[in-house]
C-alpha positions in Angstrom: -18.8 -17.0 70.3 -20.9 -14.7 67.5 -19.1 -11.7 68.7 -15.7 -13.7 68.2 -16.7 -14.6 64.6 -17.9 -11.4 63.8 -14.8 -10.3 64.7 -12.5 -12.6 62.8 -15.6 -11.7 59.3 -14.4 -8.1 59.6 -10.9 -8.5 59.8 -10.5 -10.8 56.8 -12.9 -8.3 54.8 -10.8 -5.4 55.9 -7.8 -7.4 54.7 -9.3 -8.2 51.7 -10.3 -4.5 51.3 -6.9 -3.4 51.3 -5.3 -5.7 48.8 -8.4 -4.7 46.2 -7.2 -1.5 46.8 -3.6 -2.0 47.0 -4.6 -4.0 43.5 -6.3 -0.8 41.5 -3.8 1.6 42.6 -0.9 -0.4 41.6 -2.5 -1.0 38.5 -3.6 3.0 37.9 0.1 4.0 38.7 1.1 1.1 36.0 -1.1 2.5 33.4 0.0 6.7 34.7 3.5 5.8 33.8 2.9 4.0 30.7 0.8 6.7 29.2 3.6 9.4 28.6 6.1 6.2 27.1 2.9 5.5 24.6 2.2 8.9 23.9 5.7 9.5 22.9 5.6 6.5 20.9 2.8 7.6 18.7 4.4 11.1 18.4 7.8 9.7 16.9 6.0 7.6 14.4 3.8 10.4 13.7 7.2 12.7 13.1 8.9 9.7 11.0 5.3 9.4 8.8 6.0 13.4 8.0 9.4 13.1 7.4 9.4 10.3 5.2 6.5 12.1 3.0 8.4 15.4 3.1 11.4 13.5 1.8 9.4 12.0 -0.8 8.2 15.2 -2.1 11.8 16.7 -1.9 13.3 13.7 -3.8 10.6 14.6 -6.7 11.1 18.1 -6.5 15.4 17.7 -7.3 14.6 14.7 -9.6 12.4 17.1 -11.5 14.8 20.3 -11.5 17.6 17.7 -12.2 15.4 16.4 -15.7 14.7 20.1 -16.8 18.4 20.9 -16.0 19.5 18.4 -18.3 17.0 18.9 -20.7 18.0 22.9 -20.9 21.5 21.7 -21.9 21.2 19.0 -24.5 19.4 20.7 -26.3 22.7 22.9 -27.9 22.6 20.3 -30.9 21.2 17.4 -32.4 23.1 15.2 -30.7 22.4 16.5 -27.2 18.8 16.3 -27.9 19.4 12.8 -29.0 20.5 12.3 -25.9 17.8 14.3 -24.1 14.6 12.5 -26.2 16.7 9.1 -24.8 16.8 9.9 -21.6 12.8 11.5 -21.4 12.3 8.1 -22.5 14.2 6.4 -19.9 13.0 8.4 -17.5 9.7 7.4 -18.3 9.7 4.2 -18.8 12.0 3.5 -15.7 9.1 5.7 -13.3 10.7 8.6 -12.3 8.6 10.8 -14.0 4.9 11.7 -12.7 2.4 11.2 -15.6 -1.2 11.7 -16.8 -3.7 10.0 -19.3 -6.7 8.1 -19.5 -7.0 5.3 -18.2 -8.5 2.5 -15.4 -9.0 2.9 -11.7 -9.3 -0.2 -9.9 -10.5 -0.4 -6.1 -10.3 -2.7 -4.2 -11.5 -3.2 -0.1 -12.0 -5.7 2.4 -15.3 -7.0 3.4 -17.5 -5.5 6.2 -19.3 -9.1 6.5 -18.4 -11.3 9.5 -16.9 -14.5 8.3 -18.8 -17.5 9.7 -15.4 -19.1 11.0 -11.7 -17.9 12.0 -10.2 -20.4 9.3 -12.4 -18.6 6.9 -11.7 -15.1 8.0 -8.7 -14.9 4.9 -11.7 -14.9 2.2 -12.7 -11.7 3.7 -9.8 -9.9 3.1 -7.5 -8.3 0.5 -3.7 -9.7 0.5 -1.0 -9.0 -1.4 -1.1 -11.8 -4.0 -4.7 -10.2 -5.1 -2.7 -6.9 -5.9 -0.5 -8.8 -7.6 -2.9 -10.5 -9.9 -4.9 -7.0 -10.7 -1.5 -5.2 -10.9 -0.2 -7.9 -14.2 -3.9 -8.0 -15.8 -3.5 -4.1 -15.9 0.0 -4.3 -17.6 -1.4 -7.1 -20.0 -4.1 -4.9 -20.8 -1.5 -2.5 -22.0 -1.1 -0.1 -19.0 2.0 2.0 -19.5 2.2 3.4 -15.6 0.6 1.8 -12.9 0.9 2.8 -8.8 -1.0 1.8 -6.0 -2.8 4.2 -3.7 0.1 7.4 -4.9 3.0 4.5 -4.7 4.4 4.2 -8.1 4.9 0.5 -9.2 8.3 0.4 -11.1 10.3 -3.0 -12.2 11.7 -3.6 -9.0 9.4 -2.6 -7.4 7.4 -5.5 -4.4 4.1 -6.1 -3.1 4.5 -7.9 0.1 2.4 -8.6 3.1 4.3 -7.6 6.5 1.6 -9.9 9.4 -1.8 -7.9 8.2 -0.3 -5.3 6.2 0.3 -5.3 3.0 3.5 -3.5 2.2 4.8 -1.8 -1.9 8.1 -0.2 -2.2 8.4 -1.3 1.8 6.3 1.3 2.8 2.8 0.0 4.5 -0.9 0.7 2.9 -4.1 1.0 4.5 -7.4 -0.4 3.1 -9.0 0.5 0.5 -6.4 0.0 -2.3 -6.9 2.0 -5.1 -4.7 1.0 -8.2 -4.1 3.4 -10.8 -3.2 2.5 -14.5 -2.6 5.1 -17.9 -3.0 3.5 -20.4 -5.5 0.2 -19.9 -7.7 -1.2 -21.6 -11.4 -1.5 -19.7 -12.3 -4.6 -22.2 -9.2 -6.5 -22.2 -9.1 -5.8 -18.0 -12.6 -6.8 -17.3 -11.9 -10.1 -20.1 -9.2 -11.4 -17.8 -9.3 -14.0 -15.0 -8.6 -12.2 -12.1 -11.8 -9.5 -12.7 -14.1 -12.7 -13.5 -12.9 -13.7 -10.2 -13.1 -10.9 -8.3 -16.8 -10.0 -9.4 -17.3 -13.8 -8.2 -15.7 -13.2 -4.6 -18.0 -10.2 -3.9 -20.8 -11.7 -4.2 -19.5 -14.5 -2.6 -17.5 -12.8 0.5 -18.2 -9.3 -0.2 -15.0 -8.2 -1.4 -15.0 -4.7 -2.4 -13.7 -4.3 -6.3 -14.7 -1.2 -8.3 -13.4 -1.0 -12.0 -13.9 2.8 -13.7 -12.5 4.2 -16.6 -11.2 7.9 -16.3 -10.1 10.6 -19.2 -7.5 11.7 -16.8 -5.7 9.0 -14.7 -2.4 10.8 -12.4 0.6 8.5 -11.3 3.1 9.8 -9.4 6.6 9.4 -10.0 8.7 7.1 -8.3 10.6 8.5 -5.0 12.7 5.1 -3.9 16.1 4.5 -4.5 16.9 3.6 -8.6 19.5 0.9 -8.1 20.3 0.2 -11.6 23.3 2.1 -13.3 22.4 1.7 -17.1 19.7 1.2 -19.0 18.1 1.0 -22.8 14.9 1.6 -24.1 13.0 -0.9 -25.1 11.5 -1.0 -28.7 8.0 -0.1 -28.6 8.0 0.5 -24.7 8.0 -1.7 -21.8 6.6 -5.4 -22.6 4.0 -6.3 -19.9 4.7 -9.5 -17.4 2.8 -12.2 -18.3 -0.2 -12.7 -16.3 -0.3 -14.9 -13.5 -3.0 -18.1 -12.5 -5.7 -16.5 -10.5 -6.8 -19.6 -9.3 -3.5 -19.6 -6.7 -4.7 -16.1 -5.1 -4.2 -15.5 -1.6 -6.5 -16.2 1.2 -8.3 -19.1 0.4 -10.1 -18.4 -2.6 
C-alpha cells in the first residue's frame, strides 16, 4: 500500500514538474519574441525624436535666410525699408525670430516627497495649469518673449496636459520646466499671486520653484506652423493677457 502511494506522489510531482516547466518556457519564448517588436519600438520613436528636432532646426535655418533675404531687398528705398522695419517688427512680435536680453528664469519641478495618500499625490506634482499661471504673471510683468524649456510660447500657442504629460506647441516636456522670459520684471513677478503661492506649496509639498534674474536670457524662435495670413503691429508691442486666479490651479492646491 506505501509503495502504491508512493507511486501515485511521484507521478503527480512529475506531472506538476512538467507544467512548471512547460509554464517558464512558454513564458521565456513570450518575452524572446517580444523583445525585438519593443526594441524596434523604441528605435522608431528614437528616429521620429531626431527627425522632428532636425526639422525644427531646418525650419529656423530657411525662416532665418528667408528674413535676411527680404531684408537685403527692401532696403533699395525708403519705402522698402518701411516695409522691412514692419516686418522685423512682425517677425518679432509674432515669435519667429530667436532673441536675447535680460531677464527672469523660472524653474519649476515636481516633488521628491512621497505623498501621504493617492488622492493627494496631484499636490506633488507640476500640471499644466501651474505653467499657465507662471507663464501670464511673466507677461504681466512685462516679459516681451517667453518659451518653455527651448519651446517658444507664441499667441496660439497651448499648454495642455496629455495623461501625465504636460504637452506646449503639442510636443511633450519632461520635468523640470524651466520658463524663460526677456524682458520681466523680478519685483512685479515675485509681487504676483501665483509666486506667493508657489513659495507657499514648497514648503508645504515640496514643489520645486526657482526664480533668478539673468543679464542674458535666450528664447528660441518659434518652429510650428504660423497659421495666420496678416497681421499688424501693435502700438507699443504686444499687450500682456490678464492674469488668471491662482487660487483655481491644478492639482488640488
Amino acid at each position: 500500500m506505501l509503495d502504491r502511494d508512493s507511486l501515485i506522489l511521484t507521478v503527480v510531482m512529475a506531472i506538476l514538474g512538467f507544467l512548471v516547466c512547460t509554464a517558464v518556457l512558454a513564458g521565456r519564448a513570450e518575452r524572446e519574441q517580444a523583445a525585438p517588436r519593443q526594441a524596434e519600438l523604441v528605435r522608431l520613436i528614437d528616429d521620429r525624436r531626431s527627425l522632428v528636432a532636425d526639422l525644427d532646426q531646418a525650419v529656423e535655418r530657411l525662416r532665418a535666410d528667408v528674413f535676411r533675404a527680404r531684408t537685403r531687398v527692401n532696403r533699395n528705398d525708403v519705402r522698402d525699408r518701411e516695409a522691412a522695419r514692419v516686418a522685423a517688427q512682425l517677425a518679432e512680435q509674432a515669435g519667429t525670430v530667436p532673441l536675447t536680453g535680460r531677464g527672469l528664469v523660472v524653474e519649476l519641478a515636481p516633488s521628491k516627497r512621497q505623498p501621504p495618500s493617492q488622492q493627494e499625490a496631484g499636490a506633488y506634482q507640476i500640471h499644466d495649469r501651474d505653467l499657465q499661471l507662471v507663464v501670464n504673471a511673466l507677461f504681466a510683468s512685462g516679459a516681451e518673449a517667453v518659451a518653455i524649456n527651448d519651446s517658444r510660447l507664441v499667441s496660439t500657442t497651448p499648454i495642455r496636459s496629455a495623461g501625465g504629460t504636460i504637452v506646449v506647441n503639442f510636443r511633450p516636456l519632461s520635468p523640470p520646466y524651466k520658463v524663460h522670459a526677456i524682458g520681466a520684471e523680478r519685483r512685479r513677478f515675485e509681487a504676483s499671486e501665483i509666486a506667493r503661492r508657489f513659495r507657499r506649496w514648497t514648503n508645504l509639498f515640496g514643489l520645486g520653484f526657482e526664480l533668478r534674474e539673468e543679464r542674458r536670457v535666450e528664447v528660441p524662435a518659434y518652429t510650428g506652423r504660423v497659421t495666420i495670413s496678416s497681421a499688424t503691429p501693435a502700438p507699443g508691442g504686444a499687450r500682456p493677457a490678464p492674469e488668471p486666479d491662482p487660487s483655481k490651479a491644478a492639482g488640488g492646491r
